[in-house]
N, CA, C and O of each residue as an XYZ file, in Angstrom:
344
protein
N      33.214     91.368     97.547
C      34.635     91.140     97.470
C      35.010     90.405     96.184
O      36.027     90.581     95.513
N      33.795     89.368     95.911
C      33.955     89.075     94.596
C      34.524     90.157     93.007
O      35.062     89.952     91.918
N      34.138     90.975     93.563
C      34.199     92.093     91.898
C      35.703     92.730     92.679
O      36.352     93.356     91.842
N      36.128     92.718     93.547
C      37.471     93.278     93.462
C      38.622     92.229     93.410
O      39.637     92.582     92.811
N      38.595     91.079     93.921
C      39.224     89.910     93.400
C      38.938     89.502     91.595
O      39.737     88.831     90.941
N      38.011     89.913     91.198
C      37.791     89.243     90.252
C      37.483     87.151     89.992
O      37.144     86.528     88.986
N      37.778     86.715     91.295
C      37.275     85.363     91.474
C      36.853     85.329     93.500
O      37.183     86.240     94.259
N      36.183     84.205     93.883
C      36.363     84.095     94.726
C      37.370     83.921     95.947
O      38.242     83.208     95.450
N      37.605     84.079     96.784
C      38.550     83.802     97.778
C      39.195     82.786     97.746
O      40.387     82.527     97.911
N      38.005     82.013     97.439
C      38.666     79.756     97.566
C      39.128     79.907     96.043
O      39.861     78.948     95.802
N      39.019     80.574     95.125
C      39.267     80.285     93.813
C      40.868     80.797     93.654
O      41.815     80.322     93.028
N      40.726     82.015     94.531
C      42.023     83.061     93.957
C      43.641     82.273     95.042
O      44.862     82.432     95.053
N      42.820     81.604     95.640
C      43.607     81.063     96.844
C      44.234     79.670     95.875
O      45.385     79.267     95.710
N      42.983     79.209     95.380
C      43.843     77.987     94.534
C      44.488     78.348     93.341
O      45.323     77.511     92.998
N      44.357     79.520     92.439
C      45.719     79.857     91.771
C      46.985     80.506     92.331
O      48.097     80.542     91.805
N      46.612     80.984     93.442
C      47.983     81.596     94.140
C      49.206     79.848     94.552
O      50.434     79.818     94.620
N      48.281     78.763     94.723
C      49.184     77.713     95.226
C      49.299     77.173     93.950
O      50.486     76.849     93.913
N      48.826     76.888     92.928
C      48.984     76.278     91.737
C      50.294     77.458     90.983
O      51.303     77.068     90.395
N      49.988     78.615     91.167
C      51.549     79.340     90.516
C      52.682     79.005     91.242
O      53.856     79.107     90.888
N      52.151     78.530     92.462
C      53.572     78.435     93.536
C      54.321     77.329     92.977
O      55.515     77.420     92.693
N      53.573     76.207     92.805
C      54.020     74.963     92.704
C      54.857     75.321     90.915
O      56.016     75.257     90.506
N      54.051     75.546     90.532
C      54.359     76.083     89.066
C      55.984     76.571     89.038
O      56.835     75.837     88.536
N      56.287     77.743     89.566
C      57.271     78.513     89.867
C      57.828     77.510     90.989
O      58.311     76.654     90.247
N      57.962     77.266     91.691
C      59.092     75.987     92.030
C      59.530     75.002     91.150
O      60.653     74.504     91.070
N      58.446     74.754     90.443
C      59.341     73.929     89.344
C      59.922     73.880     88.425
O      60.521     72.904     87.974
N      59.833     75.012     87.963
C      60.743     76.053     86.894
C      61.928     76.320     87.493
O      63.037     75.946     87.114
N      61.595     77.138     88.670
C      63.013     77.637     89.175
C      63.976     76.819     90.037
O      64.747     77.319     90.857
N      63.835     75.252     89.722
C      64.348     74.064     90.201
C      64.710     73.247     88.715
O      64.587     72.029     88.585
N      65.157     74.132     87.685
C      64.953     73.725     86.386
C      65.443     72.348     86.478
O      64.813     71.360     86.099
N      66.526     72.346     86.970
C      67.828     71.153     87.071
C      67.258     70.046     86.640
O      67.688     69.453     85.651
N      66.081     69.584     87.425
C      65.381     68.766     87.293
C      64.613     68.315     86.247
O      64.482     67.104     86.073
N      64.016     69.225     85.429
C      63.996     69.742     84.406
C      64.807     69.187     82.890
O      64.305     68.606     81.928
N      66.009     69.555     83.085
C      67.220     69.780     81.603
C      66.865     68.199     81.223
O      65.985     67.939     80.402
N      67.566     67.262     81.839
C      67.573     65.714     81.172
C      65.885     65.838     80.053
O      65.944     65.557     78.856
N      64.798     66.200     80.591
C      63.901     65.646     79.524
C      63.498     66.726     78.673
O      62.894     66.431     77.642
N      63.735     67.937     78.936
C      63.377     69.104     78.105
C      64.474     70.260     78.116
O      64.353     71.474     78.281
N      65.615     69.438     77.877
C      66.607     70.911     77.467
C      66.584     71.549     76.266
O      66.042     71.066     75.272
N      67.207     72.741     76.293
C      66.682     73.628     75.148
C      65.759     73.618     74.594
O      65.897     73.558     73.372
N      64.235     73.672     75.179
C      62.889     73.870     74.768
C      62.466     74.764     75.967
O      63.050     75.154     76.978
N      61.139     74.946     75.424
C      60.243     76.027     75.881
C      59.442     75.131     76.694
O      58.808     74.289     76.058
N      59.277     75.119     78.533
C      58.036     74.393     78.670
C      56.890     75.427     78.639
O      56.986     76.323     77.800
N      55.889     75.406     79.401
C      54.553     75.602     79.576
C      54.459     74.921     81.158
O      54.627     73.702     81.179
N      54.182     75.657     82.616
C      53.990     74.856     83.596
C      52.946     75.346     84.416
O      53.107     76.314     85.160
N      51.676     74.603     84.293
C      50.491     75.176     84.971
C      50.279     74.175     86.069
O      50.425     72.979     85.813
N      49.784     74.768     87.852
C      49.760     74.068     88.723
C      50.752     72.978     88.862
O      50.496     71.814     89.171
N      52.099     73.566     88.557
C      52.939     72.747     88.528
C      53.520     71.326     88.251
O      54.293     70.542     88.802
N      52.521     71.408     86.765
C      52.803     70.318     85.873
C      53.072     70.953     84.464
O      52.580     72.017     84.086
N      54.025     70.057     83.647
C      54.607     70.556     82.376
C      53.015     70.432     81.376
O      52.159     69.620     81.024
N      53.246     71.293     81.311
C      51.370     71.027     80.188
C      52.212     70.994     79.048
O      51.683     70.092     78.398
N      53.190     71.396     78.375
C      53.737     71.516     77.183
C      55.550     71.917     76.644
O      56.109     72.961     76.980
N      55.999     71.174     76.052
C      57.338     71.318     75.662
C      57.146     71.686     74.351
O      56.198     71.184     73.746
N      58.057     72.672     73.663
C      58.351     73.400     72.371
C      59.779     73.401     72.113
O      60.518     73.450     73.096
N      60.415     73.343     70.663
C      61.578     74.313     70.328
C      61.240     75.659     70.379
O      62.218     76.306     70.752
N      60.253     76.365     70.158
C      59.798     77.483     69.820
C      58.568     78.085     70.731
O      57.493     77.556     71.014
N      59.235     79.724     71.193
C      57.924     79.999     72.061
C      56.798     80.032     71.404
O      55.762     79.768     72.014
N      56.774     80.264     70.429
C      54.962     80.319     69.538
C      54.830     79.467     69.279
O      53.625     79.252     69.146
N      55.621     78.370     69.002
C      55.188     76.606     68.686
C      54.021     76.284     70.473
O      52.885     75.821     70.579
N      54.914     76.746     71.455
C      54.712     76.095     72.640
C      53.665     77.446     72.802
O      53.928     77.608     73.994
N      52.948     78.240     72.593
C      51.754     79.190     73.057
C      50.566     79.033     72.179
O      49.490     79.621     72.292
N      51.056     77.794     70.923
C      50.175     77.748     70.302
C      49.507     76.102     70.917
O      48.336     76.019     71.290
N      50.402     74.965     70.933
C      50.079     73.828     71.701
C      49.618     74.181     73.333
O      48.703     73.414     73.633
N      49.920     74.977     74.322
C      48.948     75.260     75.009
C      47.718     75.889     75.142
O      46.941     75.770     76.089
N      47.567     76.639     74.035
C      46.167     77.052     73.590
C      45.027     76.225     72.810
O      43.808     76.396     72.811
N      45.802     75.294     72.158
C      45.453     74.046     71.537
C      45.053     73.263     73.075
O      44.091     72.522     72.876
N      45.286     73.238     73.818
C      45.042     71.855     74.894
C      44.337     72.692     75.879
O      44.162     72.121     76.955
N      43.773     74.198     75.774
C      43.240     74.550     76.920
C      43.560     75.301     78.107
O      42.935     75.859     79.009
N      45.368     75.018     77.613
C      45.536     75.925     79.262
C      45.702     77.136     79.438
O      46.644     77.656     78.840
N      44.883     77.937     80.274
C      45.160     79.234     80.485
C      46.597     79.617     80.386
O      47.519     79.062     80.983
N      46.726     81.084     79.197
C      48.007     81.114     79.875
C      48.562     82.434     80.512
O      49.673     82.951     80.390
N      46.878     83.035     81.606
C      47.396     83.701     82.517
C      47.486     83.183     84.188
O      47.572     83.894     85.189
N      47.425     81.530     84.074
C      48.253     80.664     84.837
C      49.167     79.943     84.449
O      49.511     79.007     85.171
N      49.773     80.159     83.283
C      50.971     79.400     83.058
C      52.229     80.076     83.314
O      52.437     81.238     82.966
N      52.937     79.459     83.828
C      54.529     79.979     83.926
C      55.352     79.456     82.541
O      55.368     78.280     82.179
N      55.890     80.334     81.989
C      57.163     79.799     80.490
C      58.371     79.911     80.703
O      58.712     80.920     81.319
N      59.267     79.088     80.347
C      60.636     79.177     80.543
C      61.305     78.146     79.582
O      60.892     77.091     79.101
N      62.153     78.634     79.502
C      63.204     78.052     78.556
C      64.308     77.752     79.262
O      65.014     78.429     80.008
N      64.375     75.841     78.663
C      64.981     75.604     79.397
C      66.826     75.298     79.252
O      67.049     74.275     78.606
N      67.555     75.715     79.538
C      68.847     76.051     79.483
C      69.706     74.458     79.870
O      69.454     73.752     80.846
N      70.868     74.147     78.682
C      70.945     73.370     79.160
C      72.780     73.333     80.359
O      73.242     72.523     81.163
N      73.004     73.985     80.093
C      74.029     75.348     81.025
C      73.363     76.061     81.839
O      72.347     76.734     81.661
N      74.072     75.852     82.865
C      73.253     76.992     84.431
C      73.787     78.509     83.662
O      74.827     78.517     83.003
N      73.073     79.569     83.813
C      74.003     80.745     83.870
C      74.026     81.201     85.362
O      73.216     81.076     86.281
N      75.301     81.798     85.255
C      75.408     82.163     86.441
C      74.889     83.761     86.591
O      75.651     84.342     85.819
N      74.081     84.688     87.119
C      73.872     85.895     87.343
C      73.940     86.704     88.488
O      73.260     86.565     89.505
N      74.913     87.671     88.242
C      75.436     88.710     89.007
C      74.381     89.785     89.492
O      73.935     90.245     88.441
N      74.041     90.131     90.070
C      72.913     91.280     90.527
C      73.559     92.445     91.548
O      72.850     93.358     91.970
Protein backbone atom coordinates (compact mmCIF):
# COMPACT_ATOMS: atom_id res chain seq x y z
CA UNK A 1 0.00 0.00 0.00
CA UNK A 2 3.04 1.85 0.55
CA UNK A 3 3.91 2.33 -3.39
CA UNK A 4 0.33 3.46 -4.07
CA UNK A 5 0.18 6.11 -1.35
CA UNK A 6 3.51 7.00 -2.07
CA UNK A 7 4.11 7.46 1.96
CA UNK A 8 2.80 5.51 4.69
CA UNK A 9 -0.69 5.60 6.12
CA UNK A 10 0.54 7.36 9.56
CA UNK A 11 2.62 9.64 7.27
CA UNK A 12 -0.08 10.54 4.59
CA UNK A 13 -2.57 10.93 7.50
CA UNK A 14 -0.23 13.55 9.09
CA UNK A 15 -0.06 15.73 5.95
CA UNK A 16 -3.70 15.46 5.27
CA UNK A 17 -4.14 17.27 9.04
CA UNK A 18 -1.16 19.57 8.69
CA UNK A 19 -2.86 20.95 5.14
CA UNK A 20 -6.04 21.18 7.11
CA UNK A 21 -4.76 23.31 9.71
CA UNK A 22 -2.76 25.10 6.99
CA UNK A 23 -5.93 25.89 4.90
CA UNK A 24 -7.91 27.06 7.91
CA UNK A 25 -5.61 29.50 8.43
CA UNK A 26 -5.42 31.05 5.26
CA UNK A 27 -8.96 30.89 4.68
CA UNK A 28 -9.53 32.72 8.14
CA UNK A 29 -7.17 35.37 6.58
CA UNK A 30 -8.80 38.13 8.82
CA UNK A 31 -6.66 37.11 11.30
CA UNK A 32 -4.02 37.27 9.26
CA UNK A 33 -4.19 41.18 7.54
CA UNK A 34 -2.95 43.25 10.86
CA UNK A 35 0.63 41.43 10.58
CA UNK A 36 0.97 40.47 6.94
CA UNK A 37 -1.22 42.52 4.69
CA UNK A 38 -0.42 42.78 1.22
CA UNK A 39 2.26 40.07 1.26
CA UNK A 40 2.60 36.65 0.20
CA UNK A 41 2.57 34.13 3.19
CA UNK A 42 3.88 30.57 2.96
CA UNK A 43 1.65 28.26 5.55
CA UNK A 44 2.89 24.78 6.32
CA UNK A 45 1.07 22.63 9.13
CA UNK A 46 -0.50 25.62 9.83
CA UNK A 47 2.14 27.90 10.73
CA UNK A 48 3.33 31.05 8.68
CA UNK A 49 6.84 29.64 7.62
CA UNK A 50 7.25 32.84 5.51
CA UNK A 51 6.01 36.43 4.56
CA UNK A 52 7.05 38.16 1.08
CA UNK A 53 6.10 41.32 -1.05
CA UNK A 54 6.71 39.04 -3.86
CA UNK A 55 5.66 35.46 -4.80
CA UNK A 56 9.27 34.49 -5.92
CA UNK A 57 10.78 36.56 -3.09
CA UNK A 58 8.48 34.26 -0.74
CA UNK A 59 9.24 30.63 -2.91
CA UNK A 60 12.61 31.50 -2.75
CA UNK A 61 12.82 32.19 1.35
CA UNK A 62 10.84 29.00 1.77
CA UNK A 63 13.14 27.00 -0.14
CA UNK A 64 15.91 28.74 1.62
CA UNK A 65 14.46 27.47 5.15
CA UNK A 66 13.45 23.98 3.94
CA UNK A 67 9.92 23.89 3.57
CA UNK A 68 8.36 21.67 1.28
CA UNK A 69 6.39 23.39 -0.98
CA UNK A 70 4.20 20.50 -1.94
CA UNK A 71 2.89 21.06 1.71
CA UNK A 72 2.71 24.54 1.67
CA UNK A 73 -0.40 26.50 1.16
CA UNK A 74 0.33 30.40 -0.60
CA UNK A 75 -1.81 33.20 -0.43
CA UNK A 76 -1.79 36.63 -0.67
CA UNK A 77 -2.84 38.45 1.66
CA UNK A 78 -5.56 41.11 0.87
CA UNK A 79 -5.95 43.89 2.82
CA UNK A 80 -9.84 44.41 1.60
CA UNK A 81 -12.18 41.35 1.84
CA UNK A 82 -13.35 40.76 -1.79
CA UNK A 83 -16.48 39.87 -2.00
CA UNK A 84 -17.16 36.79 -4.67
CA UNK A 85 -20.16 35.96 -6.54
CA UNK A 86 -20.30 32.26 -7.79
Amino acid sequence: MDDWLGASPVDVAKGLLGFTRSSELVSNDRKLVDKYAEKWVGVCFGEVKAAEDDLEALLRELDSRGVPRAETVVRFIEREQRTLIL
